[in-house]
C-alpha positions in Angstrom: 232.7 -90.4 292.7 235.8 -90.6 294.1 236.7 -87.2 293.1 233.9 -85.9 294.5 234.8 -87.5 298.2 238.3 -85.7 297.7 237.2 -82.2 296.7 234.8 -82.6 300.0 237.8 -82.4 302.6 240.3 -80.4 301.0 237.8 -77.5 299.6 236.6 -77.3 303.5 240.1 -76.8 305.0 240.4 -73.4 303.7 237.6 -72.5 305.7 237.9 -74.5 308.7 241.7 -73.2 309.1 240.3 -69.4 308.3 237.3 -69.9 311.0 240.0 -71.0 313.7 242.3 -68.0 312.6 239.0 -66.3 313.4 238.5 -67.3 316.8 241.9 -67.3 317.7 241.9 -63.0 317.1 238.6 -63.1 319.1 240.2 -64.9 321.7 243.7 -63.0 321.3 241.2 -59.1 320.8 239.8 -60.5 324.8 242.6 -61.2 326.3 244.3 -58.6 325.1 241.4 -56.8 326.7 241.2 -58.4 330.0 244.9 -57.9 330.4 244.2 -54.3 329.5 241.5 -54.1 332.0 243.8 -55.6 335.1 246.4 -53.4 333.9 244.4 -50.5 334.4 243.0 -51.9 337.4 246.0 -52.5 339.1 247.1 -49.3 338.1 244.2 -47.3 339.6 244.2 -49.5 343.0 248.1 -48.2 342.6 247.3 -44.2 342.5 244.6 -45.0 345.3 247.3 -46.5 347.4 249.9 -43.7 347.2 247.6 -41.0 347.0 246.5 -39.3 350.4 242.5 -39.2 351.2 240.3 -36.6 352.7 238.2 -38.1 354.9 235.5 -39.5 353.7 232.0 -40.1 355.6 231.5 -43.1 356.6 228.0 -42.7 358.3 225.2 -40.9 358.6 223.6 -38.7 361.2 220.0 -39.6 361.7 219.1 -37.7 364.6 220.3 -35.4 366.9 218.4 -34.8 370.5 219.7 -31.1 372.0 217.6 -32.2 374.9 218.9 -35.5 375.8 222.3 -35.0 374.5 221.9 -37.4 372.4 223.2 -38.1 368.6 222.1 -41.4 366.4 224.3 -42.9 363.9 223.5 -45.2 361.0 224.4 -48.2 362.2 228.2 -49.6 360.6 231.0 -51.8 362.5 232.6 -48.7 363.7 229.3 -47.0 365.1 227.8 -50.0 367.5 232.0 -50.1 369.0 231.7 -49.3 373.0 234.0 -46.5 374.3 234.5 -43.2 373.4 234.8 -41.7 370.4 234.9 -39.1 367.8 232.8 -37.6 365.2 233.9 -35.3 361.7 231.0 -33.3 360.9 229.7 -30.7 358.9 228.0 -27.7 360.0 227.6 -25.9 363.2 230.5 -28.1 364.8 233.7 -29.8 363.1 234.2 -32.1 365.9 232.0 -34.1 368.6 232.8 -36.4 371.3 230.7 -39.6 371.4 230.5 -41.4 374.5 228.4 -44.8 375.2 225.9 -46.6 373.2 222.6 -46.0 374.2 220.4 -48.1 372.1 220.6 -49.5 368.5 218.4 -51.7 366.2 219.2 -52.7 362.9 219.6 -49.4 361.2 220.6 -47.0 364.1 223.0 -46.6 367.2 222.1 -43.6 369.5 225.6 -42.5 371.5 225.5 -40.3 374.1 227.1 -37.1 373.7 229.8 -35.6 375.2 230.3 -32.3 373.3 227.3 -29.9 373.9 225.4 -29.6 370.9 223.4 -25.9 370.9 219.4 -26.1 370.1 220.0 -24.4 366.9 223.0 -25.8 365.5 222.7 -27.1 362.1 224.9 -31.1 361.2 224.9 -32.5 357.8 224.0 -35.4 357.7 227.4 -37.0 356.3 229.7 -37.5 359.3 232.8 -39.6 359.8 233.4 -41.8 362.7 236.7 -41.5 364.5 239.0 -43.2 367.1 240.9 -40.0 367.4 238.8 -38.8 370.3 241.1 -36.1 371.5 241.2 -33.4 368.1 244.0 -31.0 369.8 246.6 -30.6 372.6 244.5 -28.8 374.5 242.0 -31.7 375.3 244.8 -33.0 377.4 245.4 -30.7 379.7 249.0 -30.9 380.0 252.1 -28.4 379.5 252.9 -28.6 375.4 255.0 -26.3 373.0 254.9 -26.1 369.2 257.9 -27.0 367.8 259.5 -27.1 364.0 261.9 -30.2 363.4 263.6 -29.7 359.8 263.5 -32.6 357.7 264.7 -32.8 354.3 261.2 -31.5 353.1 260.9 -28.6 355.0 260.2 -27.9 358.6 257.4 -30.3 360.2 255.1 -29.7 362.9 255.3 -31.3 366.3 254.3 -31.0 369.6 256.2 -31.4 372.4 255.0 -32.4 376.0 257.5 -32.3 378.5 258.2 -35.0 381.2 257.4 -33.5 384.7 261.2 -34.6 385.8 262.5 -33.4 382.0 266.2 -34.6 383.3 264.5 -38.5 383.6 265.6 -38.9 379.8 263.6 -41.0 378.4 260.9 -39.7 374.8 258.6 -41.0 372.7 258.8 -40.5 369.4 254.6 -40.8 368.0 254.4 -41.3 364.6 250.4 -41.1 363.0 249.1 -43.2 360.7 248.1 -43.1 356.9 245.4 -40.5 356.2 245.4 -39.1 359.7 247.4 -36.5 361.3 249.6 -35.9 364.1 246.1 -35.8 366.8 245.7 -39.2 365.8 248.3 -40.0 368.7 247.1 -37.9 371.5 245.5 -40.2 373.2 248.8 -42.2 374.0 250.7 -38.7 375.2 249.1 -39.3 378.9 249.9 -42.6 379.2 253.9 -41.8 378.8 253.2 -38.4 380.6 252.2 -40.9 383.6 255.6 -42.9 383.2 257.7 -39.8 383.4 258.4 -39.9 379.4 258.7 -36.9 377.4 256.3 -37.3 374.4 257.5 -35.6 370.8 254.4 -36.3 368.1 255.3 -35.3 364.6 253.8 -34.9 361.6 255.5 -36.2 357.9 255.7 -35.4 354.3 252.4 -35.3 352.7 249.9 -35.5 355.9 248.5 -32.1 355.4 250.2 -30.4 358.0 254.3 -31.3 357.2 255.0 -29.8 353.8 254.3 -31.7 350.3 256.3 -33.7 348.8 257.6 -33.0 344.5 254.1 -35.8 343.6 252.7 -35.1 347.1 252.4 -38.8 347.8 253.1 -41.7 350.0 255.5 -44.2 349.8 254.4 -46.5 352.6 256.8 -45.7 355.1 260.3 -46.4 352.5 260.7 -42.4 352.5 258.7 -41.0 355.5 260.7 -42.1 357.6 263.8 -39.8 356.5 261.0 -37.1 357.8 261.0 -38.5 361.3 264.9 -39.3 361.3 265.4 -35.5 362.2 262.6 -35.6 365.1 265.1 -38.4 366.8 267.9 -35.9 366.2 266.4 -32.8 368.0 264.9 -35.5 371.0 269.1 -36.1 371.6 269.6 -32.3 371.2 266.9 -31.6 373.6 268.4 -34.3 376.2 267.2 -37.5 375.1 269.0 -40.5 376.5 266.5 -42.7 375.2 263.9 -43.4 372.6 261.1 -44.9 372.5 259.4 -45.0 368.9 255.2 -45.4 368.8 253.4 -45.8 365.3 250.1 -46.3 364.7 249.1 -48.2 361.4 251.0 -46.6 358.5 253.2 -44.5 361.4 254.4 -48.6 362.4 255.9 -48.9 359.3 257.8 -45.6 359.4 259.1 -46.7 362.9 260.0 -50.2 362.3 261.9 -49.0 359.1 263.4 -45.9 361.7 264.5 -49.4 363.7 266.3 -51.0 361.1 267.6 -47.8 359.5 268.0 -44.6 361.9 271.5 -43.2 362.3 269.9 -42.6 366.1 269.6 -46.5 366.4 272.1 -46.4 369.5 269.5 -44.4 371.1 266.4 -46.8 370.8 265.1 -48.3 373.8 261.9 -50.2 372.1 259.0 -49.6 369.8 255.1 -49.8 370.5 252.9 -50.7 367.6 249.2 -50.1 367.6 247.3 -51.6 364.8 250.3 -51.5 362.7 251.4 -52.4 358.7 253.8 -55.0 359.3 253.6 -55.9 355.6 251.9 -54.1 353.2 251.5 -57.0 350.5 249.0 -58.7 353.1 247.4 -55.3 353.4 247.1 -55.0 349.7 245.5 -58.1 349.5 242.9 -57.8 352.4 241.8 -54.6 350.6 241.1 -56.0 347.6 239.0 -58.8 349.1 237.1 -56.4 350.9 236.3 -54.5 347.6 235.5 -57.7 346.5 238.6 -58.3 343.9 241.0 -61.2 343.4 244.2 -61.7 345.1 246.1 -61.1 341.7 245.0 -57.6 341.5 247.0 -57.1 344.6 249.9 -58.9 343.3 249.7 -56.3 340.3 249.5 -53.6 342.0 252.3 -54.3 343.9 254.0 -55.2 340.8 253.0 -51.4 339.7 254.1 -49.9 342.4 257.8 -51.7 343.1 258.8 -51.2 339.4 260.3 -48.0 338.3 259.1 -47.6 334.7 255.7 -48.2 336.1 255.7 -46.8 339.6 255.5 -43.3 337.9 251.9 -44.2 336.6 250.6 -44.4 339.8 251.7 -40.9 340.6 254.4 -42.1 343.1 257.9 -40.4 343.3 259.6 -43.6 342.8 259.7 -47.2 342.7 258.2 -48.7 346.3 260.5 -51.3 347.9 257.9 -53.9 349.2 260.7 -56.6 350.6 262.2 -53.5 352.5 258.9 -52.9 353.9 258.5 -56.9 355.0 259.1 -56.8 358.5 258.1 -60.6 358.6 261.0 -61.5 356.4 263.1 -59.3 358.1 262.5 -60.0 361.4 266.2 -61.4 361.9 267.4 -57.8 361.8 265.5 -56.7 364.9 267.4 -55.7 367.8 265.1 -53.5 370.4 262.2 -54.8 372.1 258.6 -54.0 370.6 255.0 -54.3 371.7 252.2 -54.9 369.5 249.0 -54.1 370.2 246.1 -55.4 367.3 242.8 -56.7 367.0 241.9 -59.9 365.1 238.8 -58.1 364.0 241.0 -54.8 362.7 239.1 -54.2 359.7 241.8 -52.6 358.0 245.0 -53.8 358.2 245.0 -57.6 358.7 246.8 -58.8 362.0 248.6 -61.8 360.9 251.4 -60.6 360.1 251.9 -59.0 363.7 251.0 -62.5 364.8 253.7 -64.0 362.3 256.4 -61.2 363.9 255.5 -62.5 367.3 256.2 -66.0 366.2 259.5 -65.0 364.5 261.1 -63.4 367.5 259.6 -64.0 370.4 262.4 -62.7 372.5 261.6 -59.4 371.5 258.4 -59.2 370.3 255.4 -58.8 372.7 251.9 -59.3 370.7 248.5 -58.1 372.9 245.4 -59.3 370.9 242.2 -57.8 371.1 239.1 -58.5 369.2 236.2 -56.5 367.9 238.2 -53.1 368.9 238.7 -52.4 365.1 241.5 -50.2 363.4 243.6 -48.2 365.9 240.3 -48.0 368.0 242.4 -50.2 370.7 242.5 -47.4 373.2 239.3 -46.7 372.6 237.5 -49.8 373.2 239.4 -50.5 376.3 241.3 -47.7 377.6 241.9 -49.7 380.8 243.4 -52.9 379.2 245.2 -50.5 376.3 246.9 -48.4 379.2 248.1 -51.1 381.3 249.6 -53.2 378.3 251.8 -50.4 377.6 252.8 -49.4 381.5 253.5 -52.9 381.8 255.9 -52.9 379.3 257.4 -49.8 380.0 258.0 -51.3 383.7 259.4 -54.9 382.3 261.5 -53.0 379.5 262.9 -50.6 382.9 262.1 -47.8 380.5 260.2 -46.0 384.0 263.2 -45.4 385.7 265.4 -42.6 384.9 267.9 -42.8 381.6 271.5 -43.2 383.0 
């Protein structure tokens, strides 16, 4: 009998450590597997991060009244926004004007518009809602020329709108955002035009007008900003004695880094910032919330991205240097004045980190909040506050009266 209570234990042991060697491969096979799947995750949200969009529609149009003038839009954040706007469509036009909301319920906004749409003209129904408004220099009104500036690329588009006193001295350097291009920033040419400041708005490697780079995508502003270097170059050629640098999302990041880096640094007066990447870890992270991903996927992607053996995966030239790109934890290195102009309800690119800048040097850092004006829709939603932010700062900063 006793035997038989021995044999019991040590015949099952065997099989008890073989069934845990068991598990442990099935546990070892799916987390090998989950790690494979973040991996390839992070990797994909990579290549979607460095790789430039077409626009893509964003709404729908559901009816348009040739009578009335009138054009309604499924109903998103963007669409139900008041102000003016624009529209990407398909069809018989490329580009309308939106003005006011008329109505809206819960699956429609009707907008009044202010581009004449012909009886017979045929829209698909996939359009993309834009803060652009203005789609070309000629919107303005104003005296322009068409200029090359030669950057290490190749020559980039620009358009140049003189100052009406072109001895006052004093440019603006616009720089567009991610996905956009250089019309993006139209709507702030009048504003300096109005000041007596010569406006220069370039495009960059990459943005479908400057030429391509070797993998024809971005690096967040660490190498686009060698594209707008020259632009600063031919403003002092042209008579420049000061410069004033404007970026718009993505295009804020090429500035600030043009602030910290610029060989024309001696030459900066101050920087404006609408709706701009201040970091682009927290704008990493917001996106993946909004797709509904964790917070580590972000982490790994910027892992992906900032590593050179890996960067390369993502289709990106080289390794992306995040802590370069963090403003925030640079902020000590500042040394012009900058207004910031973002709304807590951006959509896009979070503003705390504008907030945070403000906090970190308030002696040169002037934040204007909005709310519910969503990404680089500032101007937009309230042209009247938007313009006299900036012509505020321009008179406090004394960049109104004439460069000496």
């Amino acid at each position: 009998m006793l035997g038989l209570r021995r044999a019991g234990p040590v015949g099952a042991a065997p099989a008890l450590i073989s069934g845990l060697r068991a598990v442990l491969m099935i546990l070892a096979s799916a987390l090998v597997a989950v790690l494979g799947l973040t991996s390839f995750m992070a990797v994909k949200m990579a290549r979607r991060v460095v790789t430039p969009g077409g626009r893509v529609p964003d709404t729908r149009i559901l009816d348009v009244d040739t009578a009335a003038q009138t054009i309604t839009l499924s109903r998103t954040p963007d669409t139900v926004l008041p102000g003016r706007y624009g529209l990407f469509t398909v069809g018989t036009s490329a580009y309308l004007k939106l003005g006011s909301v008329l109505s809206e319920d819960a699956s429609g906004v009707k907008r009044k518009l202010l581009t004449h749409v012909a009886t017979d003209a045929h829209l698909a129904p996939e359009a993309a809602f834009s803060g652009w408004y203005f789609d070309s220099p000629d919107d303005l009104r104003l005296p322009y020329t068409t200029e090359l500036v030669g950057a290490s690329v190749g020559p980039c588009p620009a358009w140049l709108f003189p100052a009406d006193d072109e001895q006052a001295g004093t440019w603006v350097i616009q720089i567009h955002g991610r996905g956009t291009t250089r019309a993006e920033c139209l709507r702030a040419v009048p504003v300096f035009h109005a000041a007596g400041i010569t406006s220069l708005v370039v495009s960059y490697r990459n943005d479908g007008e400057a030429p391509r780079s070797r993998s024809g995508t971005y690096a967040l502003g660490a190498t686009e900003w060698h594209d707008v270097e020259p632009a600063l170059a031919f403003a002092r050629r042209r008579g420049a004695r000061r410069i004033i640098l404007m970026g718009w999302s993505m295009g804020g990041a090429i500035a600030l880094q043009l602030a910290l880096h610029s060989g024309h640094r001696d030459l900066l007066a101050g920087v404006v910032l609408e709706s701009p990447v201040v970091d682009w870890r927290r704008v990493l992270d917001h996106q993946a919330r909004l797709l509904g991903l964790p917070s580590r996927l972000a982490d790994l992607t910027v892992g992906t991205l900032q590593r050179e053996w890996s960067a390369g995966l993502s289709g990106a030239d080289a390794a992306i240097p995040f802590d370069q790109l963090d403003i925030v934890a640079r902020a000590a290195e500042l040394r012009h004045p900058i207004l910031i102009l973002h709304s807590d309800d951006d959509g896009f690119v979070p503003s705390s980190a504008s907030h945070d800048l403000a906090q970190a040097r308030p002696d040169l850092v002037e934040l204007h909040v909005f709310d519910v004006a969503r990404h680089t829709k500032l101007w937009n939603y309230d042209q009247q506050r938007w313009t006299q932010a900036i012509t505020a700062w321009l008179e406090r900063t004394e960049l109104t009266a004439p460069a000496v």
